[in-house]
ROMI-894382 format. One record per residue (C-alpha): residue number from 1; x, y, z; residue in three letters. Coordinates in steps of 0.5 Angstrom, whole numbers, plus 2048, in hexadecimal, padded with zeros to 3 digits. Example, Ala and Ser with C-alpha at 12.3 -4.5 7.8 and 13.67 -1.06 7.14 Angstrom:
2
{node 1; {819; 7F7; 810}; 'Ala'},
{node 2; {81B; 7FE; 80E}; 'Ser'},
END
This chain:
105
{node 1; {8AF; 8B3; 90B}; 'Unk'},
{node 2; {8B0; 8B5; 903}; 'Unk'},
{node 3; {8B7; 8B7; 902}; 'Unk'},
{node 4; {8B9; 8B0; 904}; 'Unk'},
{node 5; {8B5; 8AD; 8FF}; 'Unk'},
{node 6; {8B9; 8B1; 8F9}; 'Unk'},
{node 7; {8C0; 8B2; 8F7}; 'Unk'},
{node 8; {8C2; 8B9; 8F6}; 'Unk'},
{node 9; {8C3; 8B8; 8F0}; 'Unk'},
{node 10; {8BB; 8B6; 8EF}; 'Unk'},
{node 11; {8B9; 8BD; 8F3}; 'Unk'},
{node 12; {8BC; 8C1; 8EF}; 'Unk'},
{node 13; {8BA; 8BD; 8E8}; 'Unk'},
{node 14; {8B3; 8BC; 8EA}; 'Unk'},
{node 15; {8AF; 8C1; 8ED}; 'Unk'},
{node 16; {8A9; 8BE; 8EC}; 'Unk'},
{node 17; {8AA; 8B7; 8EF}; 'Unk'},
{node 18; {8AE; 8BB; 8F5}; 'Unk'},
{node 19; {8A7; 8C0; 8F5}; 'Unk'},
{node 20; {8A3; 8B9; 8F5}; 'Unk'},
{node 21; {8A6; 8B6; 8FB}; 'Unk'},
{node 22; {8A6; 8BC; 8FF}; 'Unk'},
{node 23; {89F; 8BC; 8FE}; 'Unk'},
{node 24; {89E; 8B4; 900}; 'Unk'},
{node 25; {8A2; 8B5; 905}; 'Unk'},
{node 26; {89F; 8BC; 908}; 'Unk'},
{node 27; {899; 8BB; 907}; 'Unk'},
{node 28; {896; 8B7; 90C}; 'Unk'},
{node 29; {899; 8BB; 912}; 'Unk'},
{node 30; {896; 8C2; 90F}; 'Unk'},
{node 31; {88F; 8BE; 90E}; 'Unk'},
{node 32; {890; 8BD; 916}; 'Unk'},
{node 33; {891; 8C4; 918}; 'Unk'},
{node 34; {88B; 8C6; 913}; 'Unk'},
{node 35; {88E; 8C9; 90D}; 'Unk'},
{node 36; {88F; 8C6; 906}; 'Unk'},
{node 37; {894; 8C7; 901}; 'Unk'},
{node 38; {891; 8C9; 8FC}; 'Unk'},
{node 39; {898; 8CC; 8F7}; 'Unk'},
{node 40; {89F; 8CD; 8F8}; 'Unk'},
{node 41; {8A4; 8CF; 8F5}; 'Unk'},
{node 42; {8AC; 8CD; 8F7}; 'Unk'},
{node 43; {8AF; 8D4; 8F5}; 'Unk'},
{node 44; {8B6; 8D1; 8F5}; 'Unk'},
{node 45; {8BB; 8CB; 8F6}; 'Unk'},
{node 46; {8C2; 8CE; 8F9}; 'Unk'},
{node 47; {8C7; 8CB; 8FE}; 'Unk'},
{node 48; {8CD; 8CF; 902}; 'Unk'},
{node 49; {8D3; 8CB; 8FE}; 'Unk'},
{node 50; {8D1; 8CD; 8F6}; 'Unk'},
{node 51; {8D0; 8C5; 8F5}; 'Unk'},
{node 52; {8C9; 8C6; 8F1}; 'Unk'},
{node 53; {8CD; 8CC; 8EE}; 'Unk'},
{node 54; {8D2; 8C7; 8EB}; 'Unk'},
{node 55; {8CD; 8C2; 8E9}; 'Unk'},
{node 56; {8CB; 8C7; 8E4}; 'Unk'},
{node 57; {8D1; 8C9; 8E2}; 'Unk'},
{node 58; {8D2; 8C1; 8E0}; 'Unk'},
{node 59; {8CC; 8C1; 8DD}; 'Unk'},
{node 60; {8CC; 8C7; 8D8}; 'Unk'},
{node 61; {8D4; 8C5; 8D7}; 'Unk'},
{node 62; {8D0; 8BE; 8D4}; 'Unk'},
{node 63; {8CC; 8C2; 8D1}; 'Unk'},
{node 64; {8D0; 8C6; 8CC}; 'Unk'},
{node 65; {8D5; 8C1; 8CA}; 'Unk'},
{node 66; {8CF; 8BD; 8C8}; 'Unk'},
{node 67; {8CE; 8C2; 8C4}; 'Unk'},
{node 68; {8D5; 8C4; 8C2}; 'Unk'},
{node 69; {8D6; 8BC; 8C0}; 'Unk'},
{node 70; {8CF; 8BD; 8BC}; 'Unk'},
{node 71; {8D2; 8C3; 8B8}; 'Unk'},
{node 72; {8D8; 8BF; 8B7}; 'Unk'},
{node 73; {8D5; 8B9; 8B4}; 'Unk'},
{node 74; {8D0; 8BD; 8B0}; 'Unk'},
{node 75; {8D5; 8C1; 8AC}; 'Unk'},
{node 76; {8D9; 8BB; 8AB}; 'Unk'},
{node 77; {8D3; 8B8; 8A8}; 'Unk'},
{node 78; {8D3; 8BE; 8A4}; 'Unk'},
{node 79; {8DA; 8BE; 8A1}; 'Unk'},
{node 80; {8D9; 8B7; 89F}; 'Unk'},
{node 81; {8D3; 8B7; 89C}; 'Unk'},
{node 82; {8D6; 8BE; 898}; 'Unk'},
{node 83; {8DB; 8B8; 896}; 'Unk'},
{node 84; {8D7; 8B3; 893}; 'Unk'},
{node 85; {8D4; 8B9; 88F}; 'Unk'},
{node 86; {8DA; 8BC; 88C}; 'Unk'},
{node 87; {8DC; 8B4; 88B}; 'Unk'},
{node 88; {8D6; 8B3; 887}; 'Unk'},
{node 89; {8D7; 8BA; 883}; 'Unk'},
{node 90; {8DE; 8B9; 881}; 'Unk'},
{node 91; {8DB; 8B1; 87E}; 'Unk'},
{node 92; {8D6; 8B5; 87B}; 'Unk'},
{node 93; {8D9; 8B9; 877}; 'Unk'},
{node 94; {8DF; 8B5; 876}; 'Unk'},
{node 95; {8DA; 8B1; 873}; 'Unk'},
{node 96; {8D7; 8B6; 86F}; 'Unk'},
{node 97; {8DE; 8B9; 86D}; 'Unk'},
{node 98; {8E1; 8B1; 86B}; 'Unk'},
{node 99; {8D9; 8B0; 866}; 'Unk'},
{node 100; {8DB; 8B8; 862}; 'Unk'},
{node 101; {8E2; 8B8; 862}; 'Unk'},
{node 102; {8E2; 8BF; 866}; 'Unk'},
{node 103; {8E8; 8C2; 86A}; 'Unk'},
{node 104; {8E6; 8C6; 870}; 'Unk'},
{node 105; {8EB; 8CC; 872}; 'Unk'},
END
């Protein structure tokens, strides 16, 4: 029996692994009646309950808050080195200003 080897969450993650075992499994009983399995082809993966449904909700729901903590860290990263910049421009020009004795408007 396949179904009892996997967790849910492994069949409906990998295809291929559950495709394999069924292959393993299905094979040598086909074999006795005469036909092999040459290819097939699992359609879909689906229950009554919606829970496969609901494991991928988690799973894009991860996915997009990964993806919003990624921008947030970038444009924090951003806004830091834009303050670096500015900071070493101001003593640059403060430099420059205090060696000619200019004054800025």
């Amino acid at each position: 029996m396949v179904l009892g080897t996997l967790s849910v969450e492994a069949i409906y993650q990998d295809r291929d692994q559950f495709a394999q075992l069924v292959r393993e499994v299905a094979a040598p009983d086909v074999g006795r009646m005469g036909i092999e399995i040459l290819s097939f082809t699992i359609k879909d993966v689906y229950d009554s309950v919606e829970y496969l449904e609901s494991l991928g909700r988690a799973q894009t729901a991860n996915v997009k808050r990964d993806a919003d903590i990624g921008v947030a860290e970038a444009n924090r990263d951003a806004g830091i080195r834009v303050r670096q910049v500015l900071i070493t421009y101001h003593f640059c020009l403060y430099c420059f200003c205090s060696t000619i004795d200019c004054q800025l408007i």
